[in-house]
Structure formats: C-alpha cells, structure tokens
C-alpha positions in Angstrom: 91.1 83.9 68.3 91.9 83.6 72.0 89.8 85.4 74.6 91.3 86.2 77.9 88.4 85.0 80.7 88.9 87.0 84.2 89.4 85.6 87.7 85.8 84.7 88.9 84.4 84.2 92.2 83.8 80.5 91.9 80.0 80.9 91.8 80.1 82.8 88.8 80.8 82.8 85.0 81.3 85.0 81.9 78.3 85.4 79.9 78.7 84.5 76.8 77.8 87.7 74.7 80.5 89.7 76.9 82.9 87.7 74.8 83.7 88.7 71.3 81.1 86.9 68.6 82.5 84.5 66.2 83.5 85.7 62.9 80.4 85.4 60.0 82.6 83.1 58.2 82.2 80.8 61.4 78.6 81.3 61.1 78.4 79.4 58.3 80.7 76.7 58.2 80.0 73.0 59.6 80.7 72.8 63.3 84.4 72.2 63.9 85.2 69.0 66.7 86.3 70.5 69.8 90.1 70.6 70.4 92.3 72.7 72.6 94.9 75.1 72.7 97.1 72.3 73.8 95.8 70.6 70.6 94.1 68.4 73.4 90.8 66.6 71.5 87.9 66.5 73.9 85.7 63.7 73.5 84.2 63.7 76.7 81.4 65.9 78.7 80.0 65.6 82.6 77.3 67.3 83.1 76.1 68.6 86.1 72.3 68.5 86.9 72.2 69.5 90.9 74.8 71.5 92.8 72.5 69.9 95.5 73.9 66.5 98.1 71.3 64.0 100.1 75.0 63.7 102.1 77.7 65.3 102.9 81.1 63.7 102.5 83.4 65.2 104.7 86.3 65.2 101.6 83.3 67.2 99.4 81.3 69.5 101.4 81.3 71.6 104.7 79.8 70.1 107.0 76.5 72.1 107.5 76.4 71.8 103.3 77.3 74.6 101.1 75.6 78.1 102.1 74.7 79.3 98.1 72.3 76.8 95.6 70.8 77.5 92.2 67.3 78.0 92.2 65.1 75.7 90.3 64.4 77.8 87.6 68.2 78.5 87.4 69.2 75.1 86.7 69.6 73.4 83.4 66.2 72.0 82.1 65.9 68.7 80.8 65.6 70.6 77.0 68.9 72.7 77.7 70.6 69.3 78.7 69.5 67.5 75.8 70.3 70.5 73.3 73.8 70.8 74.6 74.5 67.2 74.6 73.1 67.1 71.2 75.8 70.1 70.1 78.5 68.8 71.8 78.1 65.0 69.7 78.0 67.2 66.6 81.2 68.9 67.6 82.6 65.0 68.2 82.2 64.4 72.2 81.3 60.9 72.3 80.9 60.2 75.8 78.9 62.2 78.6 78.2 61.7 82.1 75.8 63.1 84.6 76.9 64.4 87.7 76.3 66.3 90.9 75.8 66.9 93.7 73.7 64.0 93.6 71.7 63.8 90.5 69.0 61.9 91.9 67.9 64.6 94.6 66.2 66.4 91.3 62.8 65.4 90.9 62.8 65.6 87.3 65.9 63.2 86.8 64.2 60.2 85.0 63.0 63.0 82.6 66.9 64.6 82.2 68.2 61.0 81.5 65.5 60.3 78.9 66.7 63.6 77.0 70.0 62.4 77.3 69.2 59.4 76.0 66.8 60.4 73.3 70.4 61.7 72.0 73.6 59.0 72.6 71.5 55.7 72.1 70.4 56.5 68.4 73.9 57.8 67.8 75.7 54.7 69.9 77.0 57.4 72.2 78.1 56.7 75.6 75.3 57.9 78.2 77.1 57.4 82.1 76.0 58.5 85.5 78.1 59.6 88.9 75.9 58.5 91.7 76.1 57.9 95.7 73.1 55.2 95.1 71.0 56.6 98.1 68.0 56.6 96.2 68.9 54.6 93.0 67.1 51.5 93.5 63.8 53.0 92.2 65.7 54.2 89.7 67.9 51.5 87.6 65.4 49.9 85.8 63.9 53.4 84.4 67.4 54.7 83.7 68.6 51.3 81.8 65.1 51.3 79.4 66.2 55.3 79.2 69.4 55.0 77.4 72.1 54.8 80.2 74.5 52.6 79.8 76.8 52.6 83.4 77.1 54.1 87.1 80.1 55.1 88.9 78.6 54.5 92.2 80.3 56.4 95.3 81.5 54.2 97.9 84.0 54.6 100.5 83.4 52.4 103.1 81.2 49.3 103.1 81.2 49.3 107.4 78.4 50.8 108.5 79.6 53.1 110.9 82.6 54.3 108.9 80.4 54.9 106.4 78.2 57.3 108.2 81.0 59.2 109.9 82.8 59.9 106.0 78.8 60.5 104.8 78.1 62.9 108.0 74.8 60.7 108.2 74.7 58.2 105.1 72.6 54.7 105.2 75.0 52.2 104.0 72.1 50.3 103.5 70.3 52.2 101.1 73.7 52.2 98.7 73.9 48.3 98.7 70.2 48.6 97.9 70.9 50.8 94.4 74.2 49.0 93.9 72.1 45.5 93.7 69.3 47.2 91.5 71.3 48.7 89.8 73.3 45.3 88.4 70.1 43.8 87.7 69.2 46.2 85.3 72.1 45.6 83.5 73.9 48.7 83.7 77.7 48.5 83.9 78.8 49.1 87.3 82.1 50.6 88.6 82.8 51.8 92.7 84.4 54.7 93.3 86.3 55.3 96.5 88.3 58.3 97.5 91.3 57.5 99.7 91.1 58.6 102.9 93.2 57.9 106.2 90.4 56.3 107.9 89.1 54.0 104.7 93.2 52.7 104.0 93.1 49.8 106.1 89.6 48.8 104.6 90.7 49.5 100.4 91.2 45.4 100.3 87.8 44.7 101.5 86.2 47.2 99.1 88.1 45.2 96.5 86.6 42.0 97.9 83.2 43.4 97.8 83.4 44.7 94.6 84.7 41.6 92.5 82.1 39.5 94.5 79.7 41.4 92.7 81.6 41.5 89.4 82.3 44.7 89.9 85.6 46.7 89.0 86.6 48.7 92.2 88.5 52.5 91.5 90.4 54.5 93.8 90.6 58.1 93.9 93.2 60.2 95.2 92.0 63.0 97.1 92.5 66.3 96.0 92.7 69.3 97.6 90.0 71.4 96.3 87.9 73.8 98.4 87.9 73.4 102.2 90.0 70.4 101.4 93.9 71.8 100.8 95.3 71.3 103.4 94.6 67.4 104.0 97.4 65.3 103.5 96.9 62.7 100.8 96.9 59.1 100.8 98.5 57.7 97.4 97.6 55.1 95.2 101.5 53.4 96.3 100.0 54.0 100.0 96.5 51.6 98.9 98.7 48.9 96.7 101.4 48.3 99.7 97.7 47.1 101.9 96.7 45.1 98.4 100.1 43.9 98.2 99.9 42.5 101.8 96.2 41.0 101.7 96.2 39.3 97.6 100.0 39.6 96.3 100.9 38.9 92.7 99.2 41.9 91.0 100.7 43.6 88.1 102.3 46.7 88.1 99.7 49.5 86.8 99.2 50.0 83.3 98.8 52.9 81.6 96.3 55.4 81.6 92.4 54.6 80.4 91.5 58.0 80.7 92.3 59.0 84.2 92.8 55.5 85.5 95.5 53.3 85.5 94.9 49.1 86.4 96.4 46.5 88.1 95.1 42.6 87.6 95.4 39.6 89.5 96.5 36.4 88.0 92.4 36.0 87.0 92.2 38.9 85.1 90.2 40.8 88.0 91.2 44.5 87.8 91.6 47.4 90.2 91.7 51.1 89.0 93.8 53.8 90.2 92.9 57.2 89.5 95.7 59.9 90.3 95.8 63.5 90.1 98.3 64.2 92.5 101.1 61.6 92.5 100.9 60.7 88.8 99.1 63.3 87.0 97.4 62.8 83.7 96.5 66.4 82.7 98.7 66.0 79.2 95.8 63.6 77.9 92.8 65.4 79.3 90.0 64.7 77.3 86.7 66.3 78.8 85.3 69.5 79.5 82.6 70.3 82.2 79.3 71.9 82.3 78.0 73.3 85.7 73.8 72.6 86.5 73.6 76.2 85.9 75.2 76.0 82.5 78.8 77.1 83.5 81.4 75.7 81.0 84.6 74.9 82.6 87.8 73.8 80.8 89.4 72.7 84.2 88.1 71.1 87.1 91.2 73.1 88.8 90.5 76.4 87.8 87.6 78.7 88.1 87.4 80.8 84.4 84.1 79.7 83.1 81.8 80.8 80.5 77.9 80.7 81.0 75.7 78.2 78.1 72.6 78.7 80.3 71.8 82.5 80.2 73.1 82.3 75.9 70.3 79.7 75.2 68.0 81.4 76.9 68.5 84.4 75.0 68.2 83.0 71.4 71.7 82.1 70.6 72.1 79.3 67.9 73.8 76.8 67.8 77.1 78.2 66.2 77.3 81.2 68.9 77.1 78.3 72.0 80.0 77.0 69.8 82.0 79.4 69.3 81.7 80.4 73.3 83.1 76.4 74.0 86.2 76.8 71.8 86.8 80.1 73.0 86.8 78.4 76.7 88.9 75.8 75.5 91.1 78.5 74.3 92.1 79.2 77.9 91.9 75.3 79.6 95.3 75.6 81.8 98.3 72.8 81.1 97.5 70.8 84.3 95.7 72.3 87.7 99.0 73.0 89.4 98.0 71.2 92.8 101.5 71.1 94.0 102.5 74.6 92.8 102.3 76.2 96.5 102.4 79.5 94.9 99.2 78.6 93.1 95.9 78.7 95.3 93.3 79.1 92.5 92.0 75.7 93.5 91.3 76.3 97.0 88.6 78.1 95.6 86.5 75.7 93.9 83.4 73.9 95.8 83.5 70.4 93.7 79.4 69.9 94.6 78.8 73.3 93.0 80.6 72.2 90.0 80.2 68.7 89.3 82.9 66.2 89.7 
C-alpha cells in the first residue's frame, strides 16, 4: 500500500494517524525488515538528538544560527531513542548513528548513548556518533564503557584561524582535545572534512594529521542544501589533483563502502571520498533518518516526513510505528536530484534541523 505524503514546510511532518492504519493482518504478523520501493534494503539509521550547534559552520547554518528550535520537551527522550532503535534492529537495521546539531550540547547525552547502547552492544549492533568534538573530551571514556563503538569527528581545517572563520568562532583547540580523548578510549576514529574553496589547499595536511594519529581522513563534497545552493562545489577530482601533487602513487578510488569511495598509498593508508554530487550513490542508499523531534525522513534531499514522536506518545505499538516507516519508505525519491535545476525541493532543507 503506498501512501502519498504532501509537500511540507521543512519544519514539519505528517502525523502518523493521518495516514491510513495498517491492515489487522499486519497487526499480527512478525515485523517485516525494512526495504524500499526501490527494493532498496535499509540497514542503517542516524538519529538526530539536538537540532541545536555550539558552532556555526558557514556550509551548515546561517550565520546568526537557525531562528526556530524544538523545545525540550519536544525532543526525543532517551526512552523514545532507545525504543525506536530497539524497533528498528527488529525490523533488521544494523547500524545507527547519533547526530545533530551537535549531540553533545544536550545535557542528557551520556544518558541517550547509554539507551542506545543498552540495545546494539547485547545484540553486536553498530552504535556510531557524528560529532564536532568541542566538548568531547569529558566525554569518550563514558561513551566507550556505554556501548559506542566510533566517532566521525568534524574537522575542516586543523589552522587555527581557518578554523574559526569556517566555525564562525570554533576553538581548534578544544577539537584536538576530544579527538586525543577520544582515541584513548578506544573508540574508532574517522575525520570528516567538507570541501570548501578556502580548506583545498590544506586537504593534504588534514591527511597528514589524520594518519599521524592513525586516523582515516574523509572528504565530503558539499552539497547544496538550504542557504547553501548556490555555492559552487569543490570535487573529490579537485582534492586528489592537490594529493596527487603533495604524496603521488595513490590508487585510483575503489568502489563504494556505503557513501565512500578510497584511495591507498603504497602502505595501505587510506583516504575516503564521499560524493553526492559528482559521483552519486543514491542507487545503494541504505539508511533512513530520524529528526530529534521524531521526524522520519526517507531522503536527506527531500522534505516528506512522517512524525514517530507524537505516535509514541499517543499509545501506538510497535506494529503501527511500523507500518508508518514502510509507508515512508514507500515514498523515499530515486536520488535527491541536486543537479535537476528544475528541482528546488532541497533548497529547502536546514541540515542542523534535520540531522546529517
């Protein structure tokens, strides 16, 4: 049964009882894994837990911050988290990863990752975190004896000053701080940098600092969500011609992990590509995402949603939330159509308020 979603202001969702219930036959069969219309299998969930930034990258954010946040009492609690995550391994996700914002502006984080946790470690499920590192050296210990497992750690520029003009403010201190804590708790670490015009000239350096550390570096091409659109990209054939001039003899990229694509030096140090504009991997999309507010989105890209949040709050079991994620996944889109200049449906999604 497919369900058509309406064009929402990017702030707002469907509820889920304003979509047509599932079928009593549903009700009591075993929960089905979670596949597409694309026949698409989705093993893999971010979760948002703060539409809410400690900075305010000028690739992410406006530069006075976003104008609209969820209330506290609006955003997903640390039992809403853990039930979801809990459905969605029954329905055969097998990897999950909190995101923002910054999830370590909430207060109750150490108490969201232990609910997450309490779920993927008994079940040897992935448990991952998206983090700018500001405050995650008091952190990495806690997080590690909780059940996570990795960080992506956000990190664009390892100058100083660079680093506070892409951050509109950021201490580049404070990130080296979390990213050191961080591998002494043993978590698997991986830096994520978005490329940008005024980082390009620096991407070997990142590289550098990251397999110092042991560390595999990723880079990101930007894309042009939100305020964003209209910046012209910098490609992952723009960052390997600078590589190519500063280490020579890589490999030519692989193919896709997931979103990202490697190249290796002749010691089997890697460097990760991801590339939603030039070389797209929509056909092999594998994850679905969940806003802090409990907003289910199919696509990144596009703005139909369906509300978990409100649902659980009003009683639903376990087989309505369900049947409201396959009917989303009913309508997740082929690709997000950034280069369709007839399309603009992504100019109107904020990627802090959803999660990235």
């Amino acid at each position: 049964m497919r369900v058509s979603l309406p064009l929402l202001d990017s702030r707002q969702a469907t509820p889920l009882e304003a979509l047509t219930g599932p079928p009593e036959a549903f009700r009591h069969a075993p929960l089905p894994t979670l596949v597409d219309r694309k026949g698409r299998s989705i093993s893999y969930a971010r979760l948002s837990v703060t539409d809410r930034c400690d900075l305010r990258c000028t690739y992410c954010m406006p530069e006075g911050g976003e104008e609209e946040h969820e209330t506290q009492s609006g955003l997903l609690s640390a039992t809403e988290l853990g039930r979801l995550i809990r459905l969605l391994a029954k329905m055969g996700v097998r990897r999950f990863r909190l995101t923002g914002g910054e999830p370590l502006v909430r207060k109750d984080i150490l108490e969201l990752v232990c609910a997450a946790g309490e779920v993927t470690e008994p079940r040897g499920l992935a448990l991952a975190m998206t983090t700018n590192a500001t405050r995650l050296a008091s952190f990495a210990s806690k997080f590690a004896a909780a059940g996570l497992g990795s960080v992506n750690i956000s990190l664009d520029s390892i100058d100083a000053e660079r680093f506070r003009e892409i951050t509109r403010g950021g201490s580049l201190e404070k990130v080296m701080l979390g990213i050191d804590a961080a591998l002494a708790a043993g978590l698997e670490v991986k830096l994520n940098s978005v490329l940008l015009p005024e980082n390009l000239a620096e991407v070997p350096a990142l590289v550098a600092f990251a397999w110092d550390r042991g560390i595999t570096p990723r880079f990101i091409e930007r894309m042009p969500l939100g305020l964003d659109t209209e910046a012209a990209p910098v490609s992952m054939a723009n960052a390997l011609a600078v590589l190519g001039d500063a280490f020579g003899g890589l490999n030519e990229p692989d193919a896709h992990h997931g979103p990202a694509r490697y190249v290796a030096n002749e010691r089997g140090q890697r460097i990760g590509f991801i590339t939603p504009i030039t070389e797209e991997f929509c056909g092999t999309c594998n994850r679905l995402r969940i806003s802090s507010k409990g907003d289910l989105r199919a696509c990144l890209a596009w703005r139909n949603a369906t509300n978990l949040r409100d649902a659980m709050r009003r009683g639903a079991d376990d087989h309505e939330l369900a049947w409201g994620i396959l009917q989303a996944l009913a309508q997740k889109r082929d690709g997000h159509a950034f280069l369709d200049q007839s399309e603009h449906e992504h100019r109107n999604v904020g990627m802090s308020l959803i999660g990235g």
